[in-house]
PASEBA-1860 file (N, C-alpha, C; in nm, 3 decimals):
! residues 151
1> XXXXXXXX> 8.769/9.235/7.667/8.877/9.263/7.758/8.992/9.165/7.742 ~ 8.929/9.055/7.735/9.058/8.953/7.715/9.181/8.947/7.589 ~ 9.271/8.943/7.609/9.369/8.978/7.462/9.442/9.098/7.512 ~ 9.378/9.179/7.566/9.448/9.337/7.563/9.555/9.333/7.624 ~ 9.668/9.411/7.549/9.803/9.443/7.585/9.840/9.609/7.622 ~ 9.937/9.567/7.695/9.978/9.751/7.680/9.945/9.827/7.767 ~ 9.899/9.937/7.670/9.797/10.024/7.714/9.698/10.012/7.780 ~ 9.593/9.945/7.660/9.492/9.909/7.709/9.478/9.796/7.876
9> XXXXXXXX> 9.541/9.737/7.837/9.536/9.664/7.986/9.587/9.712/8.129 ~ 9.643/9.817/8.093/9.743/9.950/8.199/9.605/9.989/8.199 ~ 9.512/10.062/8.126/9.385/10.104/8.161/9.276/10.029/8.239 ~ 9.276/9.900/8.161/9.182/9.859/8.246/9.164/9.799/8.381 ~ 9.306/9.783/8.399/9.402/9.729/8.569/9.367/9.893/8.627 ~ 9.377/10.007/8.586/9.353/10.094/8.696/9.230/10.129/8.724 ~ 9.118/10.083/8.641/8.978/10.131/8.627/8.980/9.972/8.712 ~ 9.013/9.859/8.766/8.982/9.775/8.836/9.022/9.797/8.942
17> XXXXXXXX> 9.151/9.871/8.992/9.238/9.963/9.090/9.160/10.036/9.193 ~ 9.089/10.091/9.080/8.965/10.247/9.144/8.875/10.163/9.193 ~ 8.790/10.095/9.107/8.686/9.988/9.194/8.712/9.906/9.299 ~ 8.806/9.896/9.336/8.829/9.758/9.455/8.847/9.863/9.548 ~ 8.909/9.998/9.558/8.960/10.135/9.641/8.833/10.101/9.763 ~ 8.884/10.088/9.920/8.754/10.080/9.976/8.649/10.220/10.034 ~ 8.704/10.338/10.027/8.699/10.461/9.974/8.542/10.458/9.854 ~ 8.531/10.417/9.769/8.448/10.399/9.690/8.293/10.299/9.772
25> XXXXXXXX> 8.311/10.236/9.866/8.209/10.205/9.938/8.100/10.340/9.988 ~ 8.189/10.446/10.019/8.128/10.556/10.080/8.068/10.653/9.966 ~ 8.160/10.654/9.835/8.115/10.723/9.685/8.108/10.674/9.596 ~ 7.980/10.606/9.590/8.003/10.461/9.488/7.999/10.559/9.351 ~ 8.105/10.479/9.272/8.139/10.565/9.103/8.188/10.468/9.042 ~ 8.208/10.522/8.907/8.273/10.397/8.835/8.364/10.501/8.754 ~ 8.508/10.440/8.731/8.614/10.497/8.625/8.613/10.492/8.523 ~ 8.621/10.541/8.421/8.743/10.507/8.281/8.762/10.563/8.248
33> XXXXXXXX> 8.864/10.495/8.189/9.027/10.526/8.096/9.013/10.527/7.944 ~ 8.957/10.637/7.862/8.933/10.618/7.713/9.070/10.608/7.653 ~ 9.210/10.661/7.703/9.308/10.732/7.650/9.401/10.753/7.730 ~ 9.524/10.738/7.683/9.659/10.808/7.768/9.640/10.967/7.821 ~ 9.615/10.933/7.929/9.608/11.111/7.986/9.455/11.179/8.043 ~ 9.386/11.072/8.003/9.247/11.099/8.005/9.157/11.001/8.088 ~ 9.055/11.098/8.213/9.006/10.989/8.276/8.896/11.025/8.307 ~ 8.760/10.971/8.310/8.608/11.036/8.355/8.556/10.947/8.478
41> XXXXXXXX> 8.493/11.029/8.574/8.443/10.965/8.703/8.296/11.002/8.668 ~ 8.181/10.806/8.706/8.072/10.876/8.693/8.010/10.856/8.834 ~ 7.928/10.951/8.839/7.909/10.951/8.989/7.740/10.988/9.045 ~ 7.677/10.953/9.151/7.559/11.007/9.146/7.536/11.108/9.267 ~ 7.564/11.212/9.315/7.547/11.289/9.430/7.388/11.248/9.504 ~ 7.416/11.220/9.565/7.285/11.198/9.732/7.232/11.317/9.773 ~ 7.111/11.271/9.839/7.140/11.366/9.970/7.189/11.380/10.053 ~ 7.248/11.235/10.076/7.359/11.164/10.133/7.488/11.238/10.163
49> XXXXXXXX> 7.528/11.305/10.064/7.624/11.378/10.008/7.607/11.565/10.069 ~ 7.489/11.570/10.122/7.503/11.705/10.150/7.532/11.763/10.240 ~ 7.551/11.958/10.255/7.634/11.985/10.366/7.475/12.033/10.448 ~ 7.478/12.083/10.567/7.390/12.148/10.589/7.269/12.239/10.549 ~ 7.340/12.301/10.396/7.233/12.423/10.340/7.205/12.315/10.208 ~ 7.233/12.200/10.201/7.115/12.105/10.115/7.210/12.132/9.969 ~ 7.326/12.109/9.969/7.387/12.082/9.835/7.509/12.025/9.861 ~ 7.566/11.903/9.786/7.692/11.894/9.814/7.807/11.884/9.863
57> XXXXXXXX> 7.833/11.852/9.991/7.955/11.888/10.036/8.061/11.858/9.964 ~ 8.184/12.020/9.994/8.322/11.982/9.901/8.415/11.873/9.938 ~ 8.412/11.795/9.989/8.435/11.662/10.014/8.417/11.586/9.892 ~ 8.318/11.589/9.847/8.262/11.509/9.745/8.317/11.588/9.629 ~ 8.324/11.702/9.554/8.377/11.790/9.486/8.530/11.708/9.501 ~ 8.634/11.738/9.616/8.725/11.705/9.603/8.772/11.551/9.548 ~ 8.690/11.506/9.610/8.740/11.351/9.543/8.698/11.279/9.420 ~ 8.600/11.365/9.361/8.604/11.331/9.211/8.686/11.355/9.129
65> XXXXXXXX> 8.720/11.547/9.154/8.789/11.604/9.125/8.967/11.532/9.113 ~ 9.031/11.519/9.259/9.090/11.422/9.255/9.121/11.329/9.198 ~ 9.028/11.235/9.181/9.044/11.093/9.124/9.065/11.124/8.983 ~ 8.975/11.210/8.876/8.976/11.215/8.770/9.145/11.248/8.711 ~ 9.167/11.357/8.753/9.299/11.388/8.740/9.399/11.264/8.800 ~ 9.426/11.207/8.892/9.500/11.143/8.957/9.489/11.074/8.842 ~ 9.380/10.966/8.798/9.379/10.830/8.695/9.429/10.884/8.552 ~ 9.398/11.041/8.534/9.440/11.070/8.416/9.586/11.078/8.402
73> XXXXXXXX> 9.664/11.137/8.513/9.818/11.105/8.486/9.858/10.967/8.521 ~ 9.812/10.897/8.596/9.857/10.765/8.635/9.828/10.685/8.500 ~ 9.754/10.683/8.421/9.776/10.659/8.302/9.885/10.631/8.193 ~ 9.976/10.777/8.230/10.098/10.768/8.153/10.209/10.667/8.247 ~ 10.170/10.606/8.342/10.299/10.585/8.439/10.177/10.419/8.476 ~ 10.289/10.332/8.372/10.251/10.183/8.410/10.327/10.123/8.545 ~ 10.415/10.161/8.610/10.517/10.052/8.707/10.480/10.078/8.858 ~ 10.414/10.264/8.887/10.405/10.282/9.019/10.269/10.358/9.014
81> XXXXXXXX> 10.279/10.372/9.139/10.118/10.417/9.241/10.146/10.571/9.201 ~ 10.095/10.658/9.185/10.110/10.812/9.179/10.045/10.857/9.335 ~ 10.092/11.002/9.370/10.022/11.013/9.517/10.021/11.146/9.488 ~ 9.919/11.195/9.545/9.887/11.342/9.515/9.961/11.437/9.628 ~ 10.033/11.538/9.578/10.103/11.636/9.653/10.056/11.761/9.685 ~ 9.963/11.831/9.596/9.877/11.924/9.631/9.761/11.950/9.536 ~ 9.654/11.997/9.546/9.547/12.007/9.478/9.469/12.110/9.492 ~ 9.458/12.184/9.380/9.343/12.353/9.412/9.269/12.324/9.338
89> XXXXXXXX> 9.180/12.341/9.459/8.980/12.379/9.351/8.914/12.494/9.363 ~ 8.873/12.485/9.261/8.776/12.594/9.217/8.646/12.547/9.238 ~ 8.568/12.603/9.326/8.423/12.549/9.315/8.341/12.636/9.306 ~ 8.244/12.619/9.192/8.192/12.767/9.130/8.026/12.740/9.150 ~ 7.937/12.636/9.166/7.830/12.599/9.184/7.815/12.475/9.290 ~ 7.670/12.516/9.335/7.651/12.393/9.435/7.604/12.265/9.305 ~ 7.639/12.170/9.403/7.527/12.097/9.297/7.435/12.005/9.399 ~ 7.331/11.978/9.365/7.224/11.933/9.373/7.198/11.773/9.319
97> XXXXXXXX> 7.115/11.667/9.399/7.100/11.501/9.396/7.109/11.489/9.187 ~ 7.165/11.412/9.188/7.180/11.360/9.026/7.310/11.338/8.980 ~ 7.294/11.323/8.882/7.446/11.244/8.811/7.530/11.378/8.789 ~ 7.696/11.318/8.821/7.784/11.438/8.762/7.925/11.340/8.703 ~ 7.988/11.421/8.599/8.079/11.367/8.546/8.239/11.421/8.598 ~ 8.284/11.352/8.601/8.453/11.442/8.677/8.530/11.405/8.538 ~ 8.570/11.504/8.486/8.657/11.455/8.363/8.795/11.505/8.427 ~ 8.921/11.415/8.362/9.014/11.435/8.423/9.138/11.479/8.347
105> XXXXXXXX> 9.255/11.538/8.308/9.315/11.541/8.196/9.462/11.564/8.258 ~ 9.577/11.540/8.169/9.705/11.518/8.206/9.764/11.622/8.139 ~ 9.878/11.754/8.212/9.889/11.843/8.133/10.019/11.830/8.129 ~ 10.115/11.805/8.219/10.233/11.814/8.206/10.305/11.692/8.287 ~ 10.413/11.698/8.253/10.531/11.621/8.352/10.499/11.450/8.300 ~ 10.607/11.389/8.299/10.583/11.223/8.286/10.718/11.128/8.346 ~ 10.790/11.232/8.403/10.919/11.174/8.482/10.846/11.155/8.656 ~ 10.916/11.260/8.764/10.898/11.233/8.881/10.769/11.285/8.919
113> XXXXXXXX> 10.731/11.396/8.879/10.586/11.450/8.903/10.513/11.555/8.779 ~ 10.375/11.491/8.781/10.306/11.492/8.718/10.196/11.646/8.722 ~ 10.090/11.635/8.609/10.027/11.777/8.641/9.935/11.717/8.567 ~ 9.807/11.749/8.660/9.682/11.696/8.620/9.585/11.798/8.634 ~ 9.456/11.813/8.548/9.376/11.918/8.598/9.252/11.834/8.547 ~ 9.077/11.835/8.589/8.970/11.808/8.633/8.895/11.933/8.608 ~ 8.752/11.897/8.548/8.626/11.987/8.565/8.535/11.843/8.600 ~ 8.419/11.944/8.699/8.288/11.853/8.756/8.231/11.913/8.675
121> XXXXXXXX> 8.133/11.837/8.592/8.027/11.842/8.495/7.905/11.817/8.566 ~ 7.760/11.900/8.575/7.639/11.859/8.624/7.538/11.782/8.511 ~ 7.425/11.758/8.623/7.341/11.690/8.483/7.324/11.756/8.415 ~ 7.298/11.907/8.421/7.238/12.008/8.277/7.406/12.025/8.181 ~ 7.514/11.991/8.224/7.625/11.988/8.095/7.683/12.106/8.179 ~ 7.653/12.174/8.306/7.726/12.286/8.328/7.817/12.252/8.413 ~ 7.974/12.330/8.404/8.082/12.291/8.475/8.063/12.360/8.597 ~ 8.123/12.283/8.733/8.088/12.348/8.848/8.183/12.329/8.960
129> XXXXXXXX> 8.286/12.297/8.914/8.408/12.288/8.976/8.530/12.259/8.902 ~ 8.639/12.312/8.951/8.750/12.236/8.892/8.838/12.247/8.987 ~ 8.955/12.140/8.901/9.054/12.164/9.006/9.250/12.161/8.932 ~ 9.327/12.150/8.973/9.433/12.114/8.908/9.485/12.052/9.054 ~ 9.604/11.945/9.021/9.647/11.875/9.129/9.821/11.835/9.040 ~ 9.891/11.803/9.159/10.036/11.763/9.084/10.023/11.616/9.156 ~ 10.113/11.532/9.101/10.120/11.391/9.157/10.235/11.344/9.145 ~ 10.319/11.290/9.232/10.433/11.208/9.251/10.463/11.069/9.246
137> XXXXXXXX> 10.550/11.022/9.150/10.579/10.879/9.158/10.557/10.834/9.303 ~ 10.530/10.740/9.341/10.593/10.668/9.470/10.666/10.583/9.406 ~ 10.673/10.473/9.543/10.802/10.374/9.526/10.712/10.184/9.528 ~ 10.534/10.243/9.546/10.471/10.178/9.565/10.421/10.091/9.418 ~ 10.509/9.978/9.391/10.458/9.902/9.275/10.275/9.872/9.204 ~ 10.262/9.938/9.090/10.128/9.893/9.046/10.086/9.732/9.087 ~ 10.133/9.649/9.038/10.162/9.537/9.061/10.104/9.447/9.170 ~ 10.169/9.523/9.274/10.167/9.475/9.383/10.012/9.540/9.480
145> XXXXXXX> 9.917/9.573/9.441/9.828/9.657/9.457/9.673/9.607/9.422 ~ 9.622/9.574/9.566/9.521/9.461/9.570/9.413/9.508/9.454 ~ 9.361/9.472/9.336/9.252/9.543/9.254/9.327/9.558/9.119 ~ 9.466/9.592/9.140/9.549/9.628/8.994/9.565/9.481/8.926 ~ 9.477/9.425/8.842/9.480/9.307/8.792/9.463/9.314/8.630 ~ 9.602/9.325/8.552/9.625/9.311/8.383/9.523/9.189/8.360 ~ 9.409/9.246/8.250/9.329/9.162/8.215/9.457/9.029/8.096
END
């Protein structure tokens, strides 16, 4: 980690960003940033996590979903905080206690707002949600942002 410029250190300040989030106390996950545009959430669903009929609540769907996309455009945008403006999911399966992956990807926009879209991956490799979300600059400095720390 030490040495890294750039990019890479724009990555690894937001994958330290996501971890300090106190939000993540309640869904413990971990981020990263392989790539400009690209972001994976790993995550372990509970039972903890479920709604009444014993799978999942979309709560949990949403904020993987979310995050993946959010870190994947915030990626392209080193100076400010991105904030999500609207977000549609698709949720096509329950899922059930075990690991799931939120992959996240950046499709458009790199000026004022952004376009991000997300699939939830289960343990068997099957997709079971998605989502697309748009995101807006704020005015809120990376920088200045308890967790955002350039290795």
């Amino acid at each position: 980690m030490s040495g890294e410029t750039g990019a890479e250190a724009h990555y690894r300040a937001l994958e330290s960003l996501y971890a300090a989030a106190p939000i993540n106390n309640l869904f413990p996950s971990r981020l990263e940033i392989p790539c400009e545009g690209e972001a994976r959430i790993h995550f372990m669903i509970e039972p903890s996590h479920y709604h009444a009929a014993g799978a999942a609540h979309g709560t949990t769907y949403f904020k993987m979903l979310d995050d993946a996309a959010f870190y994947a455009a915030n990626s392209l945008v080193n100076d400010f905080f991105l904030l999500t403006t609207a977000f549609n999911l698709l949720l096509t399966r329950p899922i059930k206690a075990g690991p799931v992956i939120a992959e996240g990807r950046w499709v458009n926009g790199r000026r004022r707002v952004l376009v991000a879209d997300a699939r939830l991956i289960d343990a068997e490799g099957e997709e079971v949600a998605r989502g697309t979300g748009t995101f807006m600059r704020s005015r809120i400095p990376l920088a200045k942002l308890p967790g955002y720390a350039r290795p």
